[in-house]
C-alpha positions as MATLAB code, in Angstrom:
seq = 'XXXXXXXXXXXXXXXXXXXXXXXXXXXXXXXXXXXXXXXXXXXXXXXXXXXXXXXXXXXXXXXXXXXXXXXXXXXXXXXXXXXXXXXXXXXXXXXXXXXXXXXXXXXXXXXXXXXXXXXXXXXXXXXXXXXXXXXXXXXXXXXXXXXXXXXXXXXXXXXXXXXXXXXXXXXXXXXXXXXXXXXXXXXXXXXXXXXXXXXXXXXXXXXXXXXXXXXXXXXXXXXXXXXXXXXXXXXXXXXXXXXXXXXXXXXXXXXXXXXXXXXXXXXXXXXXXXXXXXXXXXXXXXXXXXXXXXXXXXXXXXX';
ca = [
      13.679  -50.374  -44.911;
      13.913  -53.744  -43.295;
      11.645  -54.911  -40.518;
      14.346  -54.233  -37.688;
      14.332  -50.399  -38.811;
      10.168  -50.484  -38.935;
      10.174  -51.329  -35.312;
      12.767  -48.966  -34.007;
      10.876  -45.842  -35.891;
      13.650  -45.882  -38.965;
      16.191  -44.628  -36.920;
      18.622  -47.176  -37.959;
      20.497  -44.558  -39.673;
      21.235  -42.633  -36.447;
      24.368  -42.676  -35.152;
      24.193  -44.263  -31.278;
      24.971  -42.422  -28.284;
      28.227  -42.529  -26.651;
      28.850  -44.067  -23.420;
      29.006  -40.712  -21.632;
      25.901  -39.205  -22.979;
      24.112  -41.971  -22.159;
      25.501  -41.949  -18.686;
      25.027  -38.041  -18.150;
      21.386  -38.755  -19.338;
      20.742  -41.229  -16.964;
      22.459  -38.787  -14.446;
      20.078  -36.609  -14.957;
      16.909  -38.868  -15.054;
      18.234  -40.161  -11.355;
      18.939  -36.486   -9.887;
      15.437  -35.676  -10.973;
      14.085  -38.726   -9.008;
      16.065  -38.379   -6.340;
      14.787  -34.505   -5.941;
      10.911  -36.315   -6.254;
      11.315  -38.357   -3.855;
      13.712  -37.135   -0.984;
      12.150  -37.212    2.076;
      14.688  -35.532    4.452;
      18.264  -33.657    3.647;
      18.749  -30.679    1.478;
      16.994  -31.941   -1.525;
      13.722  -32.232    0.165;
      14.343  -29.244    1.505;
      14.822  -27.054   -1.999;
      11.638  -29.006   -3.601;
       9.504  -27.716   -0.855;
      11.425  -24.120   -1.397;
      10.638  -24.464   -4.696;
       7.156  -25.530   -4.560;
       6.029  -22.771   -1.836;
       7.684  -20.132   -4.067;
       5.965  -21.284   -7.115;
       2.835  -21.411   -5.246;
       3.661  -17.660   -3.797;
       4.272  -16.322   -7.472;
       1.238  -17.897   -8.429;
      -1.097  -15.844   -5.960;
       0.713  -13.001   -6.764;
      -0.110  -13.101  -10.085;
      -3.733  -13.909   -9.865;
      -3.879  -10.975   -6.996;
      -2.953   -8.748   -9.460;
      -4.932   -9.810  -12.381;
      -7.719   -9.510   -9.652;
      -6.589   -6.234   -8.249;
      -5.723   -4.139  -11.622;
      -2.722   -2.706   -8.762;
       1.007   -4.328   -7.550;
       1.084   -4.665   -4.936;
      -2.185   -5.690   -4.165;
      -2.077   -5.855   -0.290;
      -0.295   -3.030    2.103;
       0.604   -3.270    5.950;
      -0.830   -1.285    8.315;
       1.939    0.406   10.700;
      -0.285    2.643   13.076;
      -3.753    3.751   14.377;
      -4.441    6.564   12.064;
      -7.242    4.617   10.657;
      -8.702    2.972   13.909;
     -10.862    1.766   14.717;
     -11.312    0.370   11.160;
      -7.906   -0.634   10.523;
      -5.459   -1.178   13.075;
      -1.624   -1.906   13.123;
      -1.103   -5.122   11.824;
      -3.833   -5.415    9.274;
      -3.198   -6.365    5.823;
      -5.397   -4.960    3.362;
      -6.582   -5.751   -0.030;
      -6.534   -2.957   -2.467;
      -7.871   -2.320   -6.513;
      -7.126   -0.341   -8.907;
     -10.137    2.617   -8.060;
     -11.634    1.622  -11.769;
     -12.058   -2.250  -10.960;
     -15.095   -2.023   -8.510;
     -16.436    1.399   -8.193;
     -20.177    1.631   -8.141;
     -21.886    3.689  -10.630;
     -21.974    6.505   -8.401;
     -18.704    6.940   -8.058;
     -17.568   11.124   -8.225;
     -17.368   11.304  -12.121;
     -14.062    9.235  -13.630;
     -12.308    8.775   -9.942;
     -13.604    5.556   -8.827;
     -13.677    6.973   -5.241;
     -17.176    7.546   -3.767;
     -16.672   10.224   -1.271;
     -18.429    9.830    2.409;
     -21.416   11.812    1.317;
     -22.200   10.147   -1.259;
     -21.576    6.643    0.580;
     -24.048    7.714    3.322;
     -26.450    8.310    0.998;
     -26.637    5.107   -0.872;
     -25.520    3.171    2.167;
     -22.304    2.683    0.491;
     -19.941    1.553    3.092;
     -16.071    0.175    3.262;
     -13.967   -1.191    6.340;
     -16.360    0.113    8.996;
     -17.621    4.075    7.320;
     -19.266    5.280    4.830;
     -17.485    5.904    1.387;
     -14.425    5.082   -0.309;
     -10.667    4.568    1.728;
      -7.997    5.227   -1.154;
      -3.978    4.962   -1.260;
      -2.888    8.102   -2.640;
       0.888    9.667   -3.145;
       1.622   13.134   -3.526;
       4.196   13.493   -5.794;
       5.766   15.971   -3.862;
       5.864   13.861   -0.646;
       8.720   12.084    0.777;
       8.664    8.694    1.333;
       5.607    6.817    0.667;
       2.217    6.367   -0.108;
      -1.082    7.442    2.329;
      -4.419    5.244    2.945;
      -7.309    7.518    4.213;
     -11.145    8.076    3.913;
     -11.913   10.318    0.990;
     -14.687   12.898    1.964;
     -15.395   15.204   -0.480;
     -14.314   16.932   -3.599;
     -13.108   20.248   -4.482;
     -12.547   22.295   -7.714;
      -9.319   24.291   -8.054;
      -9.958   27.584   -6.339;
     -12.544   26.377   -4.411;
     -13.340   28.382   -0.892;
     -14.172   24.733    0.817;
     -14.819   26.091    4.920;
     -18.695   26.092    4.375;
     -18.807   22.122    3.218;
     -16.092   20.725    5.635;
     -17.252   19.668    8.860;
     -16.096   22.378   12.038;
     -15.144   19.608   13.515;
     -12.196   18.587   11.571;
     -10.464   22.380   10.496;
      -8.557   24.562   13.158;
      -9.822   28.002   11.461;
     -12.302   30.298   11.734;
     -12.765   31.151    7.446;
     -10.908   30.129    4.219;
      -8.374   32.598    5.034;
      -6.640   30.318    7.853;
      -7.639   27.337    6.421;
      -4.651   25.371    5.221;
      -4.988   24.210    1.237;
      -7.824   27.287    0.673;
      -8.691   28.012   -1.750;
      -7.885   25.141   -3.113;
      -4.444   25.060   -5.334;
      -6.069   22.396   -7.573;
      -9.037   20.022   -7.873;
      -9.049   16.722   -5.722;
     -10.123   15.414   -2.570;
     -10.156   16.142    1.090;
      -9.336   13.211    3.009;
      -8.382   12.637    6.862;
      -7.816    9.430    8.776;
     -10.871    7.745   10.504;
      -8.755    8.586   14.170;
      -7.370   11.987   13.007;
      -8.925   15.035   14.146;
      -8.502   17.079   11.089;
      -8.479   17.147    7.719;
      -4.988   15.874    6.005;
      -5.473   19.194    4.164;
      -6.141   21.012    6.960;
      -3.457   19.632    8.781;
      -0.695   20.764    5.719;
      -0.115   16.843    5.544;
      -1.464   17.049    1.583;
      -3.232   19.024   -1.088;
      -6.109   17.888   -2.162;
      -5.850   14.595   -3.453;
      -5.449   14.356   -7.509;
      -7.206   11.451   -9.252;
      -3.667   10.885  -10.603;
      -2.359   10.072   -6.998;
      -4.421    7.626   -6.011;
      -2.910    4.064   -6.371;
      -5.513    2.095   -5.133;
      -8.804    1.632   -2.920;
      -9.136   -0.331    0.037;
     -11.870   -2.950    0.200;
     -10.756   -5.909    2.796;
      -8.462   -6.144    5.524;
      -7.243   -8.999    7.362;
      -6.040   -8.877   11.089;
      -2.630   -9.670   12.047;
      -1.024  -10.815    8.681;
       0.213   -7.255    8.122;
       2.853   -7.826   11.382;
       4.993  -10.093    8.694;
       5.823   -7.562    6.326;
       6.464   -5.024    8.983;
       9.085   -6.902   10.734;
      10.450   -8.024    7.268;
      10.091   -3.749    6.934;
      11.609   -2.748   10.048;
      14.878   -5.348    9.403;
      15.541   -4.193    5.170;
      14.022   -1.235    4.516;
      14.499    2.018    7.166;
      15.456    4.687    5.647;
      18.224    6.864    7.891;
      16.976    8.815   10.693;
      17.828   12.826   11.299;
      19.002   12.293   15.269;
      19.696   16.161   15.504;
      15.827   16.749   14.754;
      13.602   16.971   17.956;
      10.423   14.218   17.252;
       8.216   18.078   17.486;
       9.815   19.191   14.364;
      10.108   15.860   11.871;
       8.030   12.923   10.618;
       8.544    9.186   11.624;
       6.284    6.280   10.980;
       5.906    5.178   14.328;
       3.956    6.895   17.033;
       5.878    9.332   19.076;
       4.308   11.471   21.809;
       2.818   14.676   21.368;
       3.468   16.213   24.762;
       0.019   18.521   24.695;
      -2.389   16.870   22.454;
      -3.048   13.988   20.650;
      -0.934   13.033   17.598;
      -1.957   13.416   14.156;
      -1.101   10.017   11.755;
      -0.970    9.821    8.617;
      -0.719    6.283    7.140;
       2.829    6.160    4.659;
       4.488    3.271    3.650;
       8.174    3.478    5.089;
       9.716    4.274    7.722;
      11.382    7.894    7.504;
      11.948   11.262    9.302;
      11.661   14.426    7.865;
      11.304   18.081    8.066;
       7.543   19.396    8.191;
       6.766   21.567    4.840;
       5.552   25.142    5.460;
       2.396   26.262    5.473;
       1.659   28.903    2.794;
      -1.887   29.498    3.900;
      -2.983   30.226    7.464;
      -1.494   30.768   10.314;
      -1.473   27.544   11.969;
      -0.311   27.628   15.784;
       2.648   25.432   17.058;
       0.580   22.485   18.393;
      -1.038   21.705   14.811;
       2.715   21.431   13.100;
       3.494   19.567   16.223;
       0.720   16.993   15.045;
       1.732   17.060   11.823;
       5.027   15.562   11.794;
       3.731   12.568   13.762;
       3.307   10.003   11.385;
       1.963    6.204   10.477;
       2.798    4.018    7.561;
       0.962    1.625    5.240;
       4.114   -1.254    4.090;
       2.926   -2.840    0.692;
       2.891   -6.229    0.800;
       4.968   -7.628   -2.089;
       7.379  -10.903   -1.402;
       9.599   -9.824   -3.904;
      10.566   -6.044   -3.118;
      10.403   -3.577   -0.608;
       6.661   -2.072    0.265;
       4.869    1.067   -0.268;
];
């Protein structure tokens, strides 16, 4: 090997590049700059595209290795939940097995709200556990309310639910009782009733629950909802009167107050039947009001 070779790394032997590679080479070397250093004109413009989406993918991810759940954050669409969470909110959710004290009822993860006001265990403004649960059975999309107790399948639940929130005088016109399986009773913080009581779910299955709400933030939720309201409405049953279907907005319940649940897009259906109880005309009426959670997730369309 001669000296010439020694100083070029002994790649004497290689054959030189052509004229065009070398100019397609220094192409590319020169687009790259100019893409670093643009300043104005579309090229700036894609490397800050690119650099906010990388940055966007990048929280995502570490959301969700946080979280244990994807999406990690849904939108809140109506008052169900006030005064605690309001339309607008964004809130930070977990996978129920992530954070759950070591009180928690058995393998749930949820801590219901007697437990919680017994060990002072409080989230987003009451005492136990707010989860994101979907019936499987349900239409449309997933429900964020306070979990308050837990029943076993067959359970006659009156005596340990709180008059307040049933419209029945025993078990017999209790909606959901006995129960039809084990799970948990849940209602929304502004709801007068029961979600079971109301014939808006069973009792909640550890297997529904997506997530548990822990943070919210005010505000930040409007984004996804318009992004929501513009991409992802479902069609709307025009012949149904607002009394006899389900839509996530608010509409107005002529003789009493309306009954939300939280859901996560925007549809309108026909209320389910109730098999137990006899429940009179202004409790369906409050039924098929309803309010929606939208997930918040930059790539697809929300829960």
């Amino acid at each position: 090997m001669t000296h010439d070779e020694e100083e070029s790394g002994g790649d004497a032997d290689a054959p030189p590049l052509s004229p065009e590679a070398r100019r397609e080479a220094g192409d590319a070397d020169d687009f790259f700059t100019r893409v670093r250093t643009a300043e104005t004109g579309a090229l700036a413009f894609a490397r800050e595209a690119a650099v906010s989406l990388s940055i966007v993918v990048a929280i995502g991810l570490l959301l969700y290795l946080v979280s244990g759940v994807w999406p990690p954050m849904v939108a809140i669409e109506s008052g169900s939940m006030e005064p605690h969470m309001e339309r607008g909110d964004l809130v930070f959710i977990s996978d129920p097995d992530r954070f759950s004290p070591e009180y928690a009822f058995e393998q749930t993860g949820v801590v219901p709200v007697e437990v919680g006001e017994e060990r002072g265990y409080r989230t987003l403004g009451g005492n136990g556990s707010v989860v994101v649960y979907d019936p499987p059975t349900r239409f449309g999309s997933p429900i964020i309310h306070r979990a308050h107790f837990w029943v076993e399948e067959g359970e006659n639940w009156y005596s340990e639910a709180n008059p307040q929130y049933v419209s029945a005088d025993n078990c017999a016109e209790l909606s959901n009782c006995p129960a039809p399986h084990a799970g948990f009773i849940t209602k929304g913080d502004a709801n007068s009733r029961y979600d079971q009581a109301s014939g808006i779910a069973e009792p909640v299955k550890k297997g529904w629950i997506e997530g548990v709400a822990h943070i919210r933030v005010p505000y930040l939720g409007y984004i996804r909802l318009k992004l929501a309201g513009l991409f992802l409405s479902t069609p709307v049953d025009t012949s149904a009167s607002m009394a006899d279907s389900a839509s996530v907005t608010d509409s107005a319940a002529a003789d009493s107050e309306p009954l939300r649940f939280e859901s996560t897009r925007e549809r309108v259906a026909e209320p389910r039947t109730v098999e137990k109880g006899a429940l009179e005309p202004r409790i369906l009426a409050e039924r098929a009001d309803a309010a929606a959670t939208t997930a918040f997730d930059p790539w697809s369309a929300g829960a």
